[in-house]
Short mmCIF file of the C-alpha atoms (twelve columns), coordinates in Angstrom:
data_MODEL
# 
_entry.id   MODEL 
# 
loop_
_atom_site.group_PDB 
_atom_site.id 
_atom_site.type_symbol 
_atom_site.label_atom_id 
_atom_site.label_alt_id 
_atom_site.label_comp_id 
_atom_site.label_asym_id 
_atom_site.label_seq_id 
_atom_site.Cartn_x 
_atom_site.Cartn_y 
_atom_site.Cartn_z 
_atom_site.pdbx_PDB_model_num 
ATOM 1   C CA . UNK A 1   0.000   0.000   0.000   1 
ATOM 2   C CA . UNK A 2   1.036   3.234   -0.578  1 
ATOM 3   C CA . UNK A 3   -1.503  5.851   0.699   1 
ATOM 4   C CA . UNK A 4   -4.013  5.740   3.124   1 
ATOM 5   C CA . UNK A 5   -6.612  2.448   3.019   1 
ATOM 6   C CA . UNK A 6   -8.919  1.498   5.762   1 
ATOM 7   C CA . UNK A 7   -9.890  -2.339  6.271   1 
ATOM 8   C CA . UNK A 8   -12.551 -4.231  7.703   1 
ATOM 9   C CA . UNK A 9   -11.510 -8.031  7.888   1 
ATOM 10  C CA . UNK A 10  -12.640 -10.839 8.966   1 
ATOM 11  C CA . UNK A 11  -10.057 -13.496 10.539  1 
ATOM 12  C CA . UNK A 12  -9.722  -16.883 8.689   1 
ATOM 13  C CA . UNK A 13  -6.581  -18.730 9.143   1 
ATOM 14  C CA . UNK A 14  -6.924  -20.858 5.797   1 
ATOM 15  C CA . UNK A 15  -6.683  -17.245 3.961   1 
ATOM 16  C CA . UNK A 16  -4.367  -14.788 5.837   1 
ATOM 17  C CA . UNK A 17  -4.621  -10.991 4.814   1 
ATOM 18  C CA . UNK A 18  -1.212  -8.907  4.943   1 
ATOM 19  C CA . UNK A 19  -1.415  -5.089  3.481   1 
ATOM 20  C CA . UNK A 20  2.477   -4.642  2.669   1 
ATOM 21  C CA . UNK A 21  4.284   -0.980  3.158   1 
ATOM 22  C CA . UNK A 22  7.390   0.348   2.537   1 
ATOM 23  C CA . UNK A 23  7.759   0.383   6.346   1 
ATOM 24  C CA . UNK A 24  6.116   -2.762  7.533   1 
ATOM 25  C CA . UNK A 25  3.547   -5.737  6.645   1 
ATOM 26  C CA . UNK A 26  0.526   -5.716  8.669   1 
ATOM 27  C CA . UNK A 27  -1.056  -8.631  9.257   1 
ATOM 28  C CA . UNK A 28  -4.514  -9.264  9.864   1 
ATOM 29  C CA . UNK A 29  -5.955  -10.927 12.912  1 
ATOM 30  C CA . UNK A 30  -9.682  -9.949  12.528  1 
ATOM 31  C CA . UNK A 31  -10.258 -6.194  12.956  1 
ATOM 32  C CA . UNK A 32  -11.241 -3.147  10.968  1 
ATOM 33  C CA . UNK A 33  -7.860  -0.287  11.525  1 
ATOM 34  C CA . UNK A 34  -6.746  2.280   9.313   1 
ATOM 35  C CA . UNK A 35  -3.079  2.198   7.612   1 
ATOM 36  C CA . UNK A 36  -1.218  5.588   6.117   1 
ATOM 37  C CA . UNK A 37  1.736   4.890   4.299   1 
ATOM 38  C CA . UNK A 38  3.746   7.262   2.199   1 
ATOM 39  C CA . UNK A 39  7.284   6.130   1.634   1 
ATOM 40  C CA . UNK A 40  8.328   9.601   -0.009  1 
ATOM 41  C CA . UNK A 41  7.589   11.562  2.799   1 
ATOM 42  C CA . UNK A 42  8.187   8.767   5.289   1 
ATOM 43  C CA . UNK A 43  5.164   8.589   6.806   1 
ATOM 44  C CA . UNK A 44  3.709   5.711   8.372   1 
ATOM 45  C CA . UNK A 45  0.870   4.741   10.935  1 
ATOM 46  C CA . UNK A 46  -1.629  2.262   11.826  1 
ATOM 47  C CA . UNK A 47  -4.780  2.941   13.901  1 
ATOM 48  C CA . UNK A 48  -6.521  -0.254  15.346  1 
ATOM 49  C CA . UNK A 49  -10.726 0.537   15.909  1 
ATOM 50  C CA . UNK A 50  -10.991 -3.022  16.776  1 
ATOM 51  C CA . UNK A 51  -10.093 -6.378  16.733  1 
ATOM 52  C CA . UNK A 52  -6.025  -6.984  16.466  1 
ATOM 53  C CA . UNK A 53  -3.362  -6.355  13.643  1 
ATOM 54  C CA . UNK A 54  0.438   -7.261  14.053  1 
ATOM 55  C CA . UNK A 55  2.716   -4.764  12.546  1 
ATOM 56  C CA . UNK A 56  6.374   -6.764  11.428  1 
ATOM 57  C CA . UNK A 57  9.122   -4.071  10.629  1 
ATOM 58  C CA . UNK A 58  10.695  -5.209  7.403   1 
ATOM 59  C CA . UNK A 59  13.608  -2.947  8.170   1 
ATOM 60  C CA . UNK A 60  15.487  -6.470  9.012   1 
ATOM 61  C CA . UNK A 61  14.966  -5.966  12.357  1 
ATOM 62  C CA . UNK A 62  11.832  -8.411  12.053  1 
ATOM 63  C CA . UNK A 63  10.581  -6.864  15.176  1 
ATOM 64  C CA . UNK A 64  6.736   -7.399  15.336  1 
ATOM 65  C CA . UNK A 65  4.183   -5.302  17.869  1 
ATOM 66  C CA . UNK A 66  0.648   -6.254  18.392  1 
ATOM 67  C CA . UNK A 67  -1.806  -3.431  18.675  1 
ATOM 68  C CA . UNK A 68  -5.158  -3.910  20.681  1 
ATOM 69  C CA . UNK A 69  -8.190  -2.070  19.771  1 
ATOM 70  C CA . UNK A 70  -7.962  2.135   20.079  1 
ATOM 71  C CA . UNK A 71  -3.964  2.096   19.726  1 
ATOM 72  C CA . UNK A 72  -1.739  2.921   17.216  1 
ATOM 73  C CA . UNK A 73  1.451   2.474   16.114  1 
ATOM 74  C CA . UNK A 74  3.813   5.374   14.148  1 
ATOM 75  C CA . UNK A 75  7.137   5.658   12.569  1 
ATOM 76  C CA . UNK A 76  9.014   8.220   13.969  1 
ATOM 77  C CA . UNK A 77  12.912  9.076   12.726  1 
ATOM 78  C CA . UNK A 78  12.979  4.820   11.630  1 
ATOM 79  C CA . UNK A 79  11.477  3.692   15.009  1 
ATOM 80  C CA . UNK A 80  8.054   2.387   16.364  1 
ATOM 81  C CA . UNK A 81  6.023   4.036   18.956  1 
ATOM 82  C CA . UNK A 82  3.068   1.978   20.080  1 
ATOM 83  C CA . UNK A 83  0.922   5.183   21.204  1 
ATOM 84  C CA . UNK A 84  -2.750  4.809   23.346  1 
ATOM 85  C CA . UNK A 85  -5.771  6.351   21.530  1 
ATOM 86  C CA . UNK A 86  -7.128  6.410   18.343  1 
ATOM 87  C CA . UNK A 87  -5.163  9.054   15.823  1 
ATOM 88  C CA . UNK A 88  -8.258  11.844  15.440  1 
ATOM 89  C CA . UNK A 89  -6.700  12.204  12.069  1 
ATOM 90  C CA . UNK A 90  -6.690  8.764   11.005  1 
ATOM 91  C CA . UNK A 91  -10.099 8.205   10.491  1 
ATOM 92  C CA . UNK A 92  -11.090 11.856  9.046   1 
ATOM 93  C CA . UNK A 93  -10.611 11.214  5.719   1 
ATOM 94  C CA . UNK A 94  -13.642 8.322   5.544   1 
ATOM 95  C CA . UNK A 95  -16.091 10.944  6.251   1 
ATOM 96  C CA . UNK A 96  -14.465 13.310  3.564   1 
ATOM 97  C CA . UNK A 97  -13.013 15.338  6.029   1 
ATOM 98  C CA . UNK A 98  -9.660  17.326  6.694   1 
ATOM 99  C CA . UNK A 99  -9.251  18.225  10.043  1 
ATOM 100 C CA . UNK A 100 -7.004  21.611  10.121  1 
ATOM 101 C CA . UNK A 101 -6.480  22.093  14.091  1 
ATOM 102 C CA . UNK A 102 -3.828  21.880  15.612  1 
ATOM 103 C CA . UNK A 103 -1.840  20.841  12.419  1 
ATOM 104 C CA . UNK A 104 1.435   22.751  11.186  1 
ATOM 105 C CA . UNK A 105 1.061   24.551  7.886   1 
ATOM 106 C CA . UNK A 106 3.577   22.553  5.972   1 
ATOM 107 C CA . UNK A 107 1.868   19.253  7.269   1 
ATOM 108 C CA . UNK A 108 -1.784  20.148  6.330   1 
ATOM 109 C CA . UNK A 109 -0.346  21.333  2.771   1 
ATOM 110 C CA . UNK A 110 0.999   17.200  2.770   1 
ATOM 111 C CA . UNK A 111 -2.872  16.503  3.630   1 
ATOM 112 C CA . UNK A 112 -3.596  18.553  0.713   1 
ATOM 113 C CA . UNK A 113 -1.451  17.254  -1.819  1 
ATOM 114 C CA . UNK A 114 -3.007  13.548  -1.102  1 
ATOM 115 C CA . UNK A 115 -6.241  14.082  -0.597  1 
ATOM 116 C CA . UNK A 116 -6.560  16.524  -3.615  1 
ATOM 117 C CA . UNK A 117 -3.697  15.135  -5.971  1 
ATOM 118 C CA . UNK A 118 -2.365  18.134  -6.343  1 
ATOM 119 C CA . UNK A 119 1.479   19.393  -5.659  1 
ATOM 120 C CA . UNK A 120 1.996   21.943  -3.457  1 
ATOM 121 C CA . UNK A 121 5.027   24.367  -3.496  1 
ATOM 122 C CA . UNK A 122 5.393   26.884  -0.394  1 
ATOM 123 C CA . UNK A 123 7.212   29.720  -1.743  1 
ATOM 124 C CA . UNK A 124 8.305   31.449  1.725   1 
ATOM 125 C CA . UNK A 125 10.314  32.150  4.491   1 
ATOM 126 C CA . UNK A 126 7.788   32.071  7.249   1 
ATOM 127 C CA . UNK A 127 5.478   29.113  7.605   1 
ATOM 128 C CA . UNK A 128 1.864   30.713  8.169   1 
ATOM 129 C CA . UNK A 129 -0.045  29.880  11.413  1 
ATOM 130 C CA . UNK A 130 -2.912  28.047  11.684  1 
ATOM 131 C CA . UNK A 131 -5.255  30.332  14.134  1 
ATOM 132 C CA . UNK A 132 -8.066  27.688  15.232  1 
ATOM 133 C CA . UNK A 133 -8.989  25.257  18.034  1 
ATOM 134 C CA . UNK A 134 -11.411 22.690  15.808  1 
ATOM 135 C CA . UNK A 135 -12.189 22.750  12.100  1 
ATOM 136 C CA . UNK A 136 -12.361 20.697  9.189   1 
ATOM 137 C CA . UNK A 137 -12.485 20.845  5.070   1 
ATOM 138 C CA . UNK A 138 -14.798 19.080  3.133   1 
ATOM 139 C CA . UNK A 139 -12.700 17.545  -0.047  1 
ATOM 140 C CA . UNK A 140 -15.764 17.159  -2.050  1 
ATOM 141 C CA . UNK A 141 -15.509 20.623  -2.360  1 
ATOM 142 C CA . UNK A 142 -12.208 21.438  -3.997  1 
ATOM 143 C CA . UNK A 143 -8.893  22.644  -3.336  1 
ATOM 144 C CA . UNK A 144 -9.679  26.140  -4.220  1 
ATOM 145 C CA . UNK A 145 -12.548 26.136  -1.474  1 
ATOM 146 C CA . UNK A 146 -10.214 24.405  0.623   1 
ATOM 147 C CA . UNK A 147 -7.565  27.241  0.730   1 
ATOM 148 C CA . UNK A 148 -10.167 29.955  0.478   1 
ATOM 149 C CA . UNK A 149 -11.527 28.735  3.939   1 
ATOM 150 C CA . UNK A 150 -7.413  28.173  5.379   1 
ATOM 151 C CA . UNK A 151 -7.143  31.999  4.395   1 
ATOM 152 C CA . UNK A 152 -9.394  33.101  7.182   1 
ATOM 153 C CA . UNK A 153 -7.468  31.112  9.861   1 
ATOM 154 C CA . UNK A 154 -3.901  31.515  8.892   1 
ATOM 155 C CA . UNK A 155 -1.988  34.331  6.757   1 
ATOM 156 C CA . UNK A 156 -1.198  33.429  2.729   1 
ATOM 157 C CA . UNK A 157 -1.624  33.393  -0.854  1 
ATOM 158 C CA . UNK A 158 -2.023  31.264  -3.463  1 
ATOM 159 C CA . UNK A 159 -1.981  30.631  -6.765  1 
ATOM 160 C CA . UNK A 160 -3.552  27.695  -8.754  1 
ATOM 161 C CA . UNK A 161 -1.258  27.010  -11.870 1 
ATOM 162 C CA . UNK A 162 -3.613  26.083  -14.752 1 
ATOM 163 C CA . UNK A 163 -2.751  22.520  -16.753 1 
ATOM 164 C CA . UNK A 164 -0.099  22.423  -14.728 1 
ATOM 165 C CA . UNK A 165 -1.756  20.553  -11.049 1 
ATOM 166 C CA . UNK A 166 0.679   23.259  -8.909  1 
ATOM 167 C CA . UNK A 167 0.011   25.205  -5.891  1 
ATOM 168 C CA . UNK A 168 2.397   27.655  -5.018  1 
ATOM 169 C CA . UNK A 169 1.981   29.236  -1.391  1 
ATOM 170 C CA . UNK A 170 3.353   32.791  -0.804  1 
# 
């Protein structure tokens, strides 16, 4: 997998289920959980609603974690960290959603870029704040909407490069 997929899976040990990252194989022990994996920017996570999932770094370390329901597990600078709590953000994007609180600039203009398909060039030396406590972006409604409504919590431009599928950020 690379991107975000969530699964709902039922256990059957004649037919095991494995979703494969650049990071680690999860394998399926009857659950429904939420995986993001994107090897360019190094980003990895799984989110466990319920059920159980083990996670087996392919790093060669082999190591493997089991979560248990409402954990989840993140690579951080090439480790694991097994962390209690559902990941608000992880399960977001099945409703359609971005959430934009509490979120640095640069990393909600990552959210962008996958969840629009779009690439995303911030042409500045300041990253702008994000001035809100709880929000979130509908993606059915477009990028254009989606930075339109960013510009009345945090200070930027934008332009949309026609034919070209380029934001640049000033």
């Amino acid at each position: 997998l690379e991107g975000e997929g969530m699964f709902k899976v039922s256990h059957d040990p004649s037919r095991p289920f494995t979703v494969s990252t650049f990071a680690a194989d999860i394998e399926v022990l009857g659950t429904e959980f939420n995986v993001m994996a994107d090897s360019r920017e190094g980003i990895f996570s799984t989110s466990l609603i319920e059920g159980s999932v083990r996670i087996r770094d392919i790093s060669g370390s082999g190591t493997a974690y089991t979560l248990v329901p409402d954990q989840s597990i993140v690579l951080d600078h090439g480790r694991f960290r097994i962390e209690d709590g559902l990941d608000p953000q992880a399960l977001y994007w099945t409703e359609g959603l971005i959430n934009i609180a509490g979120i640095p600039f640069e990393e909600l203009m990552r959210r962008f870029e996958r969840a629009f398909d779009t690439d995303i060039v911030i042409d500045r030396q300041e990253m702008p704040v994000i001035e809100c406590t709880s929000g979130e972006i509908r993606v059915s409604d477009g990028i254009g909407n989606a930075l339109r409504i960013l510009q009345h919590v945090a200070d930027f431009e934008y332009v949309i490069e026609p034919g070209e599928n380029l934001i640049i950020i000033r």
